[in-house]
Steps between C-alpha positions, in 0.01 A plus 500: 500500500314546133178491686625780727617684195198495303248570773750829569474594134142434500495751786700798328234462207212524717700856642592604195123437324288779428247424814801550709601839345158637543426358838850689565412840313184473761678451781727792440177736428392417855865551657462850410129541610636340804778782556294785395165384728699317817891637526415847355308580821696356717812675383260854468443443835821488578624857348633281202467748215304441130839528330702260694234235484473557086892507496536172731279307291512637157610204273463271745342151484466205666844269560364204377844368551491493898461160627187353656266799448108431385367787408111583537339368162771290396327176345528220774620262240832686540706359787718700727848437490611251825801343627502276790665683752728322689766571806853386467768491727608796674814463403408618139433896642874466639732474164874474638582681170256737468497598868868547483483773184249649652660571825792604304356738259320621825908553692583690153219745555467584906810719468317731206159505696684561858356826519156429393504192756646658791204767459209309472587268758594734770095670378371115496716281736522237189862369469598595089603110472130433533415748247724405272388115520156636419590733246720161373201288498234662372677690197876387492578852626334620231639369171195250493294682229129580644348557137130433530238787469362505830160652361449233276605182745350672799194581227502135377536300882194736666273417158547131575470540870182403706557791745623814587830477618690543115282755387582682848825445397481624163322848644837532738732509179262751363566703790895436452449668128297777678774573750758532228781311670600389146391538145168254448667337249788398704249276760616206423438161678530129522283247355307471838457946488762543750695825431854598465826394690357433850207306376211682606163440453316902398352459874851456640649763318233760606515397860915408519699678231745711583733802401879410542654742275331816603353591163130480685396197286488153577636320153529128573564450133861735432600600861715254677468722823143518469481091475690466791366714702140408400630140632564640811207691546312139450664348788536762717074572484467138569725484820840446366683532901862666433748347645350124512615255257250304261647143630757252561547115397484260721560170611147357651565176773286218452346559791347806428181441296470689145169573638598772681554704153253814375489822632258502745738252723768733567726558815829701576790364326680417826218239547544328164879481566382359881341197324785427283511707195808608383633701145619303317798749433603424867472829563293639758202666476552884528440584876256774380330252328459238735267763705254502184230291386608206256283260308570114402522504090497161286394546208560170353484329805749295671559448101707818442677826770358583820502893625429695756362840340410821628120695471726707212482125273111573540524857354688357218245272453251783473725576175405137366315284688709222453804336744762390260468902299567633887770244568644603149525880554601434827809248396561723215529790690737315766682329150541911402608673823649196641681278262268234638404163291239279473304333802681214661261283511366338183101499353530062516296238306179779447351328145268698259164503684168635325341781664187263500629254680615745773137685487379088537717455837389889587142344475541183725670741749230698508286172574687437768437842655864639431579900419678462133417841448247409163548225238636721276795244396803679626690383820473765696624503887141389599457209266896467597434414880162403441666159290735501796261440756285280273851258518560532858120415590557170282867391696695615241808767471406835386632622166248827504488502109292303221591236258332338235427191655285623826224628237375099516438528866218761425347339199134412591 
C-alpha cells in the first residue's frame, strides 16, 4: 500500500512540474488553432455565425478533468486514466428501492402532465408511461442537474478524438446556438456532451427535437413539454407502432432452446404461446397481440427473466442500445401506469465477469465459426445464443449466457 502511495505522489509531481505546465500551455495553444483552422469552417459552412462561434468558445479551455481523454501533444509518459471494466449482474440495473421511488415520483406527476401526454401521444402513438420512464431515466424527470458546458466537453472529446464523428457533433450544437432555441449559455450537457433533459446528442437534437408547448422553440433544457414531446418524436421517427406493447415476461419451457432469442428469429405471438410460452402473470396475451410479431428475450440467459417483446422493445433500444435500459423504461413505465413490480423471475448466481474474459470466449466463438456479433466484451443476444449453441454442440444444457469459468476453454 506505501509503494502504491508513493508511486501516486510521485505521479502528481511529475503533473504538477513545470515540463508538465508548459507541455499543457502548448497543448491549449493548438486547441484553439485547432477550432479556428478545423471547426470554424465546418460550422461557417454550416450558416453558424462569427459571433456565436466567439461567444460559444470564449473562455473556454480544455476539461482536463474528463476521464480517459489523450489529447494530441500530450507527453506519452502521461497515462490515460483506466478502469477495468467489468459486467455485473443484471440484477444491479433493477434496484427494488430505487425502481419503486421512481415509479412513484413518476404516479405523482402523470396527473400534472395529462394534458401534455395525451397530446403528444395521440401526434406520436407513444404511450406517456414510456415517456415518462425515459424522461425518469435519463434525467430523473428533470431534477438531475445537466451542468456541463457543452462547448467545452463537446470541444474537449472531438480534440482527443481520432475522427470525425465529435467534431460533427460539436458543429450540430453550433447550429443549436444559431437557431436560438435557447440562450448559448444555457447549452448545457453531460460529461459525455449529451444535452439537456432527454439526453441528446447536438445531432439528435437537430434531427428529433421537438416543440410541445407551442412557443416555436424546442428547449430540452426548461420545457417539460418540449422534453417529452422531443421523446416522442425519437420513437415515433424510429417506428414506435401505436397500439403494440414493448413486451411481456415470460415463463420459457425447457424444451424450448434459448437459442431461439434475437430479433431476427421472430414469429407471431400465437406461435410462441403454441410451443409453450406462457406470461408469467397468467394472463393471456392480448388477442391483438397474439396476431403480431414477438421475439424470444434473455438477457441473462436461462440465469435471469425470459420475455417475449414486441419490434417497439427494438425502437427503445434505438434510444440506448442496451437490453436491460429498454427492459427498465419499459418496467418502469408498466411500474408507473400500472402499479406493476419487479420481474418474477430472479437474475440467479451471475458473478462479476471481466469484459475481457467475455471478449476471450467472444474470440474462441468466433474460432469456431459462431455469429457473436464482434468481440467487443458485452453479451449481447449473438454472443448470448452463440455460447448456447457452443453448449449444446458439446452435450451439455444451454444456459445462453457467459461465466467466468468458460474463458479457460478458449485459452490457447
Amino acid at each position: 500500500m506505501l509503494r502504491l502511495l508513493i508511486t501516486f505522489t510521485l505521479f502528481l509531481m511529475v503533473l504538477s512540474g513545470p515540463s508538465f505546465a508548459q507541455n499543457r500551455a502548448e497543448i491549449e495553444q493548438n486547441y484553439r488553432i485547432w477550432l479556428n483552422d478545423v471547426v470554424w469552417p465546418l460550422a461557417e459552412a454550416q450558416a453558424v455565425s462569427t459571433g456565436i462561434f466567439e461567444r460559444a468558445f470564449a473562455g473556454v479551455t480544455l476539461n482536463w478533468q474528463l476521464s480517459g481523454l489523450v489529447f494530441p501533444g500530450m507527453d506519452p509518459a502521461i497515462p490515460r486514466q483506466q478502469s477495468q471494466a467489468e459486467f455485473r449482474a443484471p440484477a444491479n440495473y433493477f434496484s427494488r428501492g430505487d425502481m419503486a421511488g421512481t415509479a412513484a415520483i413518476g404516479r405523482q406527476l402523470m396527473p400534472g402532465y395529462a394534458t401534455v401526454l395525451s397530446a403528444v401521444e395521440v401526434n406520436s402513438g407513444v404511450p406517456g408511461r414510456i415517456l415518462l420512464a425515459i424522461w425518469a431515466r435519463e434525467s430523473g424527470y428533470g431534477r438531475v442537474p445537466i451542468s456541463y458546458n457543452a462547448f467545452e466537453v463537446l470541444g474537449s472529446r472531438a480534440y482527443a478524438s481520432s475522427g470525425d464523428y465529435l467534431t460533427n457533433e460539436l458543429v450540430a450544437a453550433l447550429q443549436i446556438a444559431q437557431a436560438g432555441h435557447v440562450p448559448l449559455e444555457a447549452i448545457k450537457s453531460s460529461w459525455a456532451g449529451a444535452l439537456g433533459q432527454p439526453q441528446f446528442m447536438p445531432a439528435s437534437f437537430l434531427a428529433y427535437a421537438a416543440d410541445g408547448d407551442g412557443d416555436g422553440r424546442a428547449d430540452i433544457w426548461r420545457s417539460e413539454a418540449d422534453t417529452l414531446a422531443s421523446i416522442a418524436n425519437f420513437l415515433a421517427v424510429h417506428g414506435w407502432i401505436a397500439g403494440r406493447d414493448w413486451g411481456f415476461e415470460v415463463h420459457v419451457p425447457s424444451t424450448i432452446s434459448c437459442t431461439l432469442e434475437g430479433p431476427d428469429q421472430g414469429r407471431n405471438i400465437a406461435d410462441w404461446e403454441a410451443l409453450g410460452v406462457r406470461r408469467v402473470s397468467g394472463s393471456a396475451f392480448p388477442e391483438h397481440e397474439r396476431q403480431g410479431e414477438g421475439f424470444l428475450l434473455m438477457p441473462a440467459g436461462r440465469h435471469g427473466p425470459a420475455f417475449i417483446v414486441t419490434p417497439n422493445f427494438y425502437v427503445l433500444k434505438r434510444y440506448n442500445r442496451s437490453d436491460l435500459y429498454a427492459l427498465y423504461v419499459g418496467n418502469l413505465g408498466d411500474r408507473i401506469q400500472y402499479g406493476m413490480g419487479s420481474f418474477a423471475a430472479a437474475w440467479q448466481g451471475l458473478n462479476t465477469i471481466y469484459r475481457s474474459d467475455i471478449a476471450r470466449i467472444q474470440q474462441g466463438l468466433e474460432a469456431l465459426g459462431h455469429d457473436v456479433g464482434g468481440a467487443d466484451g458485452l453479451p449481447g443476444y449473438k454472443t448470448r445464443r452463440s455460447i448456447g449453441r457452443w453448449q449444446e454442440a458439446a452435450g451439455r444444457p444451454a444456459t445462453c449466457f457467459p461465466v467466468a469459468s468458460m474463458a479457460s476453454a478458449f485459452i490457447q
